[in-house]
C-alpha positions as CSV (number, residue, x, y, z in Angstrom):
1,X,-3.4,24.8,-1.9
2,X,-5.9,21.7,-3.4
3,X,-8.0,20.6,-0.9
4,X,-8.4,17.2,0.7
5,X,-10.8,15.4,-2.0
6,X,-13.6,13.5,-0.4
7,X,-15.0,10.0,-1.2
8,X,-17.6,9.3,1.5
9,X,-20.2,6.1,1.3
10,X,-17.3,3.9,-0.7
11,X,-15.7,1.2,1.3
12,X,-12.5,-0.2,0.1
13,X,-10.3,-3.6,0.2
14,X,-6.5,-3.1,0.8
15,X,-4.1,-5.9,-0.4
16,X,-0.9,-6.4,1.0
17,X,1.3,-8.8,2.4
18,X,2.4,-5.9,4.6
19,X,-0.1,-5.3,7.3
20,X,2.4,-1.6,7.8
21,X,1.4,-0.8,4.6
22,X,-2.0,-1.7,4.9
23,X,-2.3,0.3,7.8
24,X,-0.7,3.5,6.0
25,X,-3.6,3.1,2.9
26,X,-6.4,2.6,5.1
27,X,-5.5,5.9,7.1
28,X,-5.1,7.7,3.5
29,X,-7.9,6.0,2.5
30,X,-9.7,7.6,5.7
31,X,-8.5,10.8,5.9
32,X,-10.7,11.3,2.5
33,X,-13.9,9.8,4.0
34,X,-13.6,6.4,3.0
35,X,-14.4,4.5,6.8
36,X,-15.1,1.4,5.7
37,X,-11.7,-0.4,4.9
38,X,-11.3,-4.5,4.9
39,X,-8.0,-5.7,4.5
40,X,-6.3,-9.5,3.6
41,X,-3.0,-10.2,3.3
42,X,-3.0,-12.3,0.2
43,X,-4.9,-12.5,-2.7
44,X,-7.3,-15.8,-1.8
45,X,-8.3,-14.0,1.5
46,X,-9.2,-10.7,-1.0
47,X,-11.0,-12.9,-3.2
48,X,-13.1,-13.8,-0.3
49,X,-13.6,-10.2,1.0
50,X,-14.9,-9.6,-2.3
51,X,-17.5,-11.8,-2.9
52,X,-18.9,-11.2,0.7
53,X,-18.4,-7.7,1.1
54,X,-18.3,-6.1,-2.7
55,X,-16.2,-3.5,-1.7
56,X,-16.3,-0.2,-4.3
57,X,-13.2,-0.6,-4.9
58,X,-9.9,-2.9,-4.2
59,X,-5.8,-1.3,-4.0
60,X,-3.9,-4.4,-4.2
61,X,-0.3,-5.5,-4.5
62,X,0.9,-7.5,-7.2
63,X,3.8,-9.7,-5.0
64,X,1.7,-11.9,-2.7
65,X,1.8,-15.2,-1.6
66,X,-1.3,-18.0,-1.9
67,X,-3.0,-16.2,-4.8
68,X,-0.8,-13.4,-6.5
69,X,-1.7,-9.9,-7.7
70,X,-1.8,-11.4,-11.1
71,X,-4.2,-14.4,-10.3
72,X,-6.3,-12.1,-8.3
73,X,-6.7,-9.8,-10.8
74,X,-7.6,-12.5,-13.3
75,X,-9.8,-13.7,-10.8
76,X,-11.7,-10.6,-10.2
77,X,-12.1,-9.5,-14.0
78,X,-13.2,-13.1,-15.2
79,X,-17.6,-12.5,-15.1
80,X,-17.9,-16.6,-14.4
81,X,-15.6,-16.5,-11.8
82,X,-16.2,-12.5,-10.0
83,X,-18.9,-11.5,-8.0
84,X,-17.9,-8.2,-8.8
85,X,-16.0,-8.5,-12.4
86,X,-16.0,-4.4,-12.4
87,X,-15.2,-2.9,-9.3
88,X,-12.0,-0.5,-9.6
89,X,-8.6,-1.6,-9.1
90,X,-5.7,0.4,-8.5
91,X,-2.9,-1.8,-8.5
92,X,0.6,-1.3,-6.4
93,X,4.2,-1.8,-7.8
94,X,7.6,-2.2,-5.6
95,X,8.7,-2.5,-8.8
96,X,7.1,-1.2,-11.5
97,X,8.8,-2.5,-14.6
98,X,7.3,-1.9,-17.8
99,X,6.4,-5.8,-18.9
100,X,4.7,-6.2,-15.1
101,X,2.5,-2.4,-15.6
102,X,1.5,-4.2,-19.2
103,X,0.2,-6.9,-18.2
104,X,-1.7,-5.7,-15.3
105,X,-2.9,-3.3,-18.1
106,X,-3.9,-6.4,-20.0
107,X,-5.5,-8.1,-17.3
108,X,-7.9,-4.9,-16.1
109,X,-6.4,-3.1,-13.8
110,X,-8.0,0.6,-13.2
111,X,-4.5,2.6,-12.2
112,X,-1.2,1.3,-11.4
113,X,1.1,3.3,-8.5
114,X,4.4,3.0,-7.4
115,X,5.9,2.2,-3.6
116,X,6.5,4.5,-1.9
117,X,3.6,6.9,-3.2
118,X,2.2,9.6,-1.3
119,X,-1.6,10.4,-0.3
120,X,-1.9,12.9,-3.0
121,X,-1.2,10.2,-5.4
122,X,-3.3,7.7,-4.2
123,X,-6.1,10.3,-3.7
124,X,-5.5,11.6,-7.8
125,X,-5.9,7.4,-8.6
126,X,-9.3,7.0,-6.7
127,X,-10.7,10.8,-8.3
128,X,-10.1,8.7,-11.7
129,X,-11.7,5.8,-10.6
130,X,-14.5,7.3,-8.6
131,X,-15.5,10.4,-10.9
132,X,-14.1,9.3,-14.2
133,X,-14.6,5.9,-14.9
134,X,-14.1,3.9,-18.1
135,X,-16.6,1.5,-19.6
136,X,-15.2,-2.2,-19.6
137,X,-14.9,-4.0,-22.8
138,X,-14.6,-7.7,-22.8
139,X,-11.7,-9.2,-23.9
140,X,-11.5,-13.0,-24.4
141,X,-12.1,-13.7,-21.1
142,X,-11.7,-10.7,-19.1
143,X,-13.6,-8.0,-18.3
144,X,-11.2,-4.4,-18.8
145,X,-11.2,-0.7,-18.6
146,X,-11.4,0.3,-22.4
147,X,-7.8,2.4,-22.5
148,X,-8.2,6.3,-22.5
149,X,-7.9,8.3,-25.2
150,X,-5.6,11.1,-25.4
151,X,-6.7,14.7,-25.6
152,X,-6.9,16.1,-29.6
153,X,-3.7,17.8,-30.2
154,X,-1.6,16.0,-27.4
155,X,1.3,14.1,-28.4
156,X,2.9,10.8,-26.9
């Protein structure tokens, strides 16, 4: 059996209109060592958490009301508008439909996971943004992970 991964010292922003599921990643997110959680329900209050407590990183829903996922995430990787235009994001999907994961892609999100998802998933997301992480490139406006590149000899 893997063990439980730890991620001590980080603190983390949770997004969700959902303050159930909220609760549910902040106890995943602490059973790995990560105590210091902040949560908003919608994406103004996150922009707010982020420039006054520059989380490490932010797991945010894309459906919210006030300031979307999408506008937050614009937001967040614009440099004259982010106090923090590259802190990871890991992005959640009711529904992940290909032409919604896209354009998150396009915007600069870090990983994108699907609701339900378990702890191990969320756990495998944060080891790729916390021990592997991708320069940024900017693109027009945005700031965004540069894509990654697949293994020599793998095939898509």
């Amino acid at each position: 059996m893997i063990a439980t991964p730890t991620f001590p010292d980080l603190s983390a922003l949770v997004v969700d209109e959902s303050l159930y599921i909220r609760r549910i990643v902040r106890d995943m997110l602490m059973r790995v060592g990560i105590k210091r959680v902040l949560e908003a329900p919608d994406g103004a209050e996150a922009l707010g958490a982020l420039a006054e407590s520059k989380p490490d990183l932010t797991i945010i829903d894309w459906d919210l009301a006030i300031l979307s996922g999408e506008e937050f995430i614009r937001l967040a990787r614009t440099p004259s508008t982010s106090p923090s235009p590259t802190v990871p994001i890991i992005l959640m999907l009711g529904q992940p439909r290909r032409n919604v994961v896209d354009r998150a892609i396009s915007l600069g999100v870090n990983e994108v996971i699907a609701k339900p998802f378990s702890p191990k998933t969320l756990w495998s997301r944060l080891d790729e943004v916390i021990n592997r992480p991708r320069p940024f490139s900017q693109v027009k406006s945005l700031l965004r992970p540069v894509p990654r590149v697949a293994p020599a000899g793998s095939s898509n």
